[in-house]
C-alpha positions in Angstrom: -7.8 -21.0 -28.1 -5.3 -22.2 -25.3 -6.7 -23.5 -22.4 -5.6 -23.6 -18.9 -5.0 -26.8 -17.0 -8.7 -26.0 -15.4 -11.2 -23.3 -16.3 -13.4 -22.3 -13.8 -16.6 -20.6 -15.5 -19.8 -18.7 -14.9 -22.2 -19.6 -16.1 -21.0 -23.5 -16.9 -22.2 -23.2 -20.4 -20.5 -19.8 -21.1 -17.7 -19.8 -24.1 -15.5 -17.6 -25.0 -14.2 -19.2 -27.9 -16.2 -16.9 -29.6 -14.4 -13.6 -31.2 -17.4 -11.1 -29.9 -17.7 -12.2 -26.5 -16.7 -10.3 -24.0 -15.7 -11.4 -20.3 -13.3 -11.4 -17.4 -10.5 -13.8 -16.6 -8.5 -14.1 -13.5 -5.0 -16.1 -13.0 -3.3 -16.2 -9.6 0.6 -15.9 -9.6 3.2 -15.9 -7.1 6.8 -14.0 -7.6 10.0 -15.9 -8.3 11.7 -13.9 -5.8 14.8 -15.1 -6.3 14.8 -15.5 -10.1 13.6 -12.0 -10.0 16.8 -10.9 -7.7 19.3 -12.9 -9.7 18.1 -12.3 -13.3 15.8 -9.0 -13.1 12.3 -8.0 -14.2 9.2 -9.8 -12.6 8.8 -13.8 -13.2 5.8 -15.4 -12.1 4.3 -19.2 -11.1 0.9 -19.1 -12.0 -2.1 -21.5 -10.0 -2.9 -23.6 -12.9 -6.6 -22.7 -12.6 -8.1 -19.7 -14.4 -11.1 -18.5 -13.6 -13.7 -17.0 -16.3 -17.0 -14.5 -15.0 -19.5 -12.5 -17.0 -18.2 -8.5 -17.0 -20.2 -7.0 -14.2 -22.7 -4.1 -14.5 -20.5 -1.8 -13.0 -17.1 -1.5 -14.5 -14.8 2.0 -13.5 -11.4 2.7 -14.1 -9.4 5.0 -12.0 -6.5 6.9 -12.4 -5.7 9.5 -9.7 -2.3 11.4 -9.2 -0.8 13.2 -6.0 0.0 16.9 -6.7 0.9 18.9 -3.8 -0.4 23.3 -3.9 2.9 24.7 -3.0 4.1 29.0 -2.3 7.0 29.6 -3.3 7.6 33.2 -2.1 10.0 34.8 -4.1 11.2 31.9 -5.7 9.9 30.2 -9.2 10.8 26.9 -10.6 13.3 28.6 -13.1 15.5 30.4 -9.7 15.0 27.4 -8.0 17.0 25.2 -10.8 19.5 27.9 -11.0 20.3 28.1 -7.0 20.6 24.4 -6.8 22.8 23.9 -10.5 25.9 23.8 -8.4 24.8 20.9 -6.4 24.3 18.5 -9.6 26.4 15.9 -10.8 26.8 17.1 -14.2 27.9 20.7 -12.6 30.4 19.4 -9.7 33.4 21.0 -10.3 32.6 24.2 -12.3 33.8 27.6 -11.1 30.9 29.2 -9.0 28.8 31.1 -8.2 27.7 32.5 -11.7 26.3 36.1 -12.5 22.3 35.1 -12.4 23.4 32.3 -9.4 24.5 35.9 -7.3 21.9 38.0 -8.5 19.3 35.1 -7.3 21.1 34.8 -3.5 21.2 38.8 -3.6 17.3 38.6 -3.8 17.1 36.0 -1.3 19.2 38.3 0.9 16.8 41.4 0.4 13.6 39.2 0.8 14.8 38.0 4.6 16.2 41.3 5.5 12.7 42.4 4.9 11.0 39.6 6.5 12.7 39.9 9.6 11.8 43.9 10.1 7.9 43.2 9.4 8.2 40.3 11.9 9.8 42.9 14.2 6.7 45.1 13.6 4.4 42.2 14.7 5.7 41.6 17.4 6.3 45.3 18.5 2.6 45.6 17.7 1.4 43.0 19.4 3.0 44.7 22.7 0.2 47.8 22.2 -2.5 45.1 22.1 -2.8 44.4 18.4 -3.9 40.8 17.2 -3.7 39.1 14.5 -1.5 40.8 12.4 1.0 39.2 10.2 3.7 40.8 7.5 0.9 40.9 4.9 -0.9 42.4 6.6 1.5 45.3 7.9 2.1 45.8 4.0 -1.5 45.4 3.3 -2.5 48.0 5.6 0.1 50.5 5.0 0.9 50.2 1.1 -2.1 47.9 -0.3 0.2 45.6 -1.1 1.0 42.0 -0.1 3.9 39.6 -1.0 3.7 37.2 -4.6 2.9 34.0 -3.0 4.0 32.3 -6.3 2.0 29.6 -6.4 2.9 26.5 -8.0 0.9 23.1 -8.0 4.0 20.2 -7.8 4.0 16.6 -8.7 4.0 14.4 -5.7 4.0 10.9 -7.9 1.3 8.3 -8.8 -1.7 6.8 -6.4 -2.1 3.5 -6.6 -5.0 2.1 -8.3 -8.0 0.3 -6.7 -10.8 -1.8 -7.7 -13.9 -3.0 -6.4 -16.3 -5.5 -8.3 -19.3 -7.4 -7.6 -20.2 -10.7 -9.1 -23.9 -12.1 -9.0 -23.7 -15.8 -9.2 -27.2 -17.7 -9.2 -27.6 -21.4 -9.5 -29.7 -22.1 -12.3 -28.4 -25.9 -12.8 -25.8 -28.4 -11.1 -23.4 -27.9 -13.2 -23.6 -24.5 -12.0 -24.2 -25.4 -8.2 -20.3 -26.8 -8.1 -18.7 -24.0 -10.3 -20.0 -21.5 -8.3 -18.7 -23.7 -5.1 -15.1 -23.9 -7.1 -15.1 -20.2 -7.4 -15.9 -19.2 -4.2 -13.3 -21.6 -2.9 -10.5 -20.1 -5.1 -11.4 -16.3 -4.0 -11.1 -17.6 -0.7 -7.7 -19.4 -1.5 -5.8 -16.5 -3.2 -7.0 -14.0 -0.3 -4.8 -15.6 2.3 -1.5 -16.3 3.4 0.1 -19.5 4.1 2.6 -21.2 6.5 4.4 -23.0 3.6 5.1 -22.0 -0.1 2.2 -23.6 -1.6 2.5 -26.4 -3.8 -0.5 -26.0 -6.3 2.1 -23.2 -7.9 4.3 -25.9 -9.4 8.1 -25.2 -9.8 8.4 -24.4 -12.8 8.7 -28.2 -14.0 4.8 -28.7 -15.3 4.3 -30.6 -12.3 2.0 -29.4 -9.3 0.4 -27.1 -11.5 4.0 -25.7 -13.4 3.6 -24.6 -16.5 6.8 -25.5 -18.7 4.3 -23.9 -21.9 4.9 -20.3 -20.8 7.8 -18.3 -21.9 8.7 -17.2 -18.3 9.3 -20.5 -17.0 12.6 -21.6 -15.3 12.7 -25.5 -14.8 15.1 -25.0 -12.1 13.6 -22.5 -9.8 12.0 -23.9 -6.9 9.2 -22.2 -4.8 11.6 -21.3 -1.7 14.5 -19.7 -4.5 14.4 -16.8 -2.2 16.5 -18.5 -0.1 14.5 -19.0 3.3 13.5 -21.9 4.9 9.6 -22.7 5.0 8.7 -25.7 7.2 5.1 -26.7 9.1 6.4 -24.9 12.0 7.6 -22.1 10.4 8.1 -18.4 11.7 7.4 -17.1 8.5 4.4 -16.4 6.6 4.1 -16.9 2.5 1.9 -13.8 0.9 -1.2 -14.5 -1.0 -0.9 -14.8 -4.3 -1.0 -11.8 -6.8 -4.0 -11.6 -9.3 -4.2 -11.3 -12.9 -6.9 -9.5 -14.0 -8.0 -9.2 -18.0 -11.0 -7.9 -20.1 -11.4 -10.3 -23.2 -13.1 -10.4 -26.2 -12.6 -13.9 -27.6 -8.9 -15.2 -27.7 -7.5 -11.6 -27.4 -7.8 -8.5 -25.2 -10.8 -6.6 -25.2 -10.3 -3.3 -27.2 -11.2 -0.7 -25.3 -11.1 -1.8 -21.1 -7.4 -2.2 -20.4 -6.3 -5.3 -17.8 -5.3 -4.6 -14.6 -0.9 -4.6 -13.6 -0.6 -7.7 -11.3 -3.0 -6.3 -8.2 -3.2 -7.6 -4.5 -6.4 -9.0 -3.6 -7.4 -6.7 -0.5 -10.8 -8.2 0.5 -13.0 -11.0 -0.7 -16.7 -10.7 0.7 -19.3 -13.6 -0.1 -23.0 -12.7 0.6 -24.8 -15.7 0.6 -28.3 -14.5 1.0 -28.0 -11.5 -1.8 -32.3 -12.3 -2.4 -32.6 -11.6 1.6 -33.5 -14.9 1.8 -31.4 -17.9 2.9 -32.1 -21.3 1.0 -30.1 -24.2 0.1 -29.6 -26.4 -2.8 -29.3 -30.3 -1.0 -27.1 -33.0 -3.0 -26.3 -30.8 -6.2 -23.3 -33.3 -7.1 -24.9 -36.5 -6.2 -23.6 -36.2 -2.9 -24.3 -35.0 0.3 -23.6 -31.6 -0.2 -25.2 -28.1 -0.1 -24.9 -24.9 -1.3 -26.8 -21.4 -1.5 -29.2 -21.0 -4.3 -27.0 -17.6 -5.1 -23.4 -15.9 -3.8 -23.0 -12.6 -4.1 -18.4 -12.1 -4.7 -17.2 -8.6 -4.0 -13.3 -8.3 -4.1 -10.6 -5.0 -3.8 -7.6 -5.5 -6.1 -4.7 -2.7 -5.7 -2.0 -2.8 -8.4 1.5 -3.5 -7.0 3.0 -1.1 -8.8 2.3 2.7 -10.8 0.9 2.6 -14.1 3.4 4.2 -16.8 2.9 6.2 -20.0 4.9 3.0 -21.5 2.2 0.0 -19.8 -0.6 1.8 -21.2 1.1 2.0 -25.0 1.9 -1.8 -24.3 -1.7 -2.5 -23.4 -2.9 -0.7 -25.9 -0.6 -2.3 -29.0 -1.9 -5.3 -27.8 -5.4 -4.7 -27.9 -5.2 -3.4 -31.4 -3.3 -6.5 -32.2 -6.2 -8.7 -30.9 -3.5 -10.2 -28.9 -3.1 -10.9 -25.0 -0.9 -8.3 -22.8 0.4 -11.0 -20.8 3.7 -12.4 -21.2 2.6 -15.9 -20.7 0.4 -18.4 -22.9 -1.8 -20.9 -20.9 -1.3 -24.3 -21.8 -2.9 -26.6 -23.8 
């Protein structure tokens, strides 16, 4: 299996080289803005460390979509297209208005002539001390009828898709004592911004953490291709990294839990007392260091963008492949 230029792992002795084992990985990745303006799509540089944890207890998958509960009145969808035909591209230019096109504004016509004399009503009611009456209710009260709301439930677009998980590291060995440390330490890394265009992203070249292994890379983009100048006293800020996250099973994605689209990391939290009890570890790497005995890791990803019909086909091809989504190949 390829390897990244570092693996971070929990627990240390945890493999995945194993085709049955399940787990999650995480890669950080910046945009090549201005590869991505000049050539299209998305490319990334990717922090050369990947980061491997046990699949937490509680794993949920989301997908929400914003539909709005609209009334119509007298219109339906089908009027609706016919009334606004004219106005298309594809229609510009054609003799109007057509026979069902009159018919339609005749309706329209008759509905508002109508609407205006039971408003009259209202208010001519209202003057004799009558409240809260409203057109309905004039035809409600007189003929037991009321007008066709129509209603229709319309597609607003997509919600984006968020997600929370908890990781429960404990330190059962040194070896453990300094991953743990490492991983904490990239969490905290990816979840802020920074006042130059960080150099552990490489620049496409293989240095500084560049990858020249993956397909995506461009040995002649630089980390500032967008075009704007970064500097120690700069006015700008870089983003935080984007984050990569994947279910595996062994080399290949895990068949069933999908990986997430490249997500924002919203919130890192680190509870270092998760037993309600704070205690050290002294010297675990024959140094004068310490660290909790336990951290408890809670982050928020958001996806950056909708998931499509077509991502989750992709996804899913390449789970039933026993290949990876991604459209790069770590390193050797």
């Amino acid at each position: 299996m390829a390897r990244s230029s570092k693996t971070l792992r929990y627990p240390q002795e945890f493999t995945v080289d194993t085709p049955t084992t399940d787990y999650i990985e995480f890669y950080a990745v910046r945009p090549k803005f201005g590869e991505n303006f000049r050539k299209g799509g998305i490319k990334y540089n990717y922090h050369p460390t990947r980061v491997i944890l046990n699949v937490p207890q509680k794993v949920v998958e989301n997908h929400s979509q914003n539909w709005n509960n609209a009334a119509l009145g007298e219109l339906t969808p089908d009027s609706i297209s016919r009334l606004i035909s004219p106005f298309r591209t594809e229609n510009q230019g054609t003799p109007l208005p057509m026979l069902d096109q009159i018919g339609e504004v005749g309706n329209l016509g008759i509905r508002f002539a109508e609407q205006k004399a039971l408003e009259a009503a209202v208010k001519g009611m209202q003057t004799m001390g009558a409240s809260g009456i409203t057109p309905n209710g004039i035809l409600s009260a007189t003929g037991g009828i009321v007008y066709n709301p129509n209603l229709e439930i319309l597609y607003e677009g997509p919600d984006f898709r968020t997600f929370n998980f908890q990781f429960v590291l404990f330190n059962k060995s040194e070896g453990d004592a300094q991953e743990i440390y490492n991983i904490v330490e990239w969490f905290r890394e990816q979840s802020v911004p920074s006042l130059n265009n960080r150099a552990d992203f490489g620049n496409g070249s293989g240095a500084a953490g560049g990858d020249t292994n993956r397909p995506d890379t461009d040995t002649g983009n630089t980390p500032s291709s967008a075009g704007w100048s970064f500097n120690s006293k700069s006015r700008f800020l870089a983003q935080p990294p984007f984050i990569l996250m994947t279910y595996k099973r062994g080399a290949g994605d895990h068949p069933f839990m999908r990986p997430l689209l490249p997500a924002a990391l919203n919130s890192v939290s680190v509870d270092y007392t998760p037993t309600g009890n704070y205690t050290v570890m002294n010297d675990f790497d024959s140094r004068d260091k310490a660290t909790t005995v336990a951290a408890n890791i809670t982050i928020q990803l958001t996806e950056r963008t909708n998931l499509t019909y077509e991502d989750l086909k992709e996804l899913q091809s390449a789970a039933l492949s026993g290949n990876s989504s991604r459209t790069y190949r770590a390193p050797e």
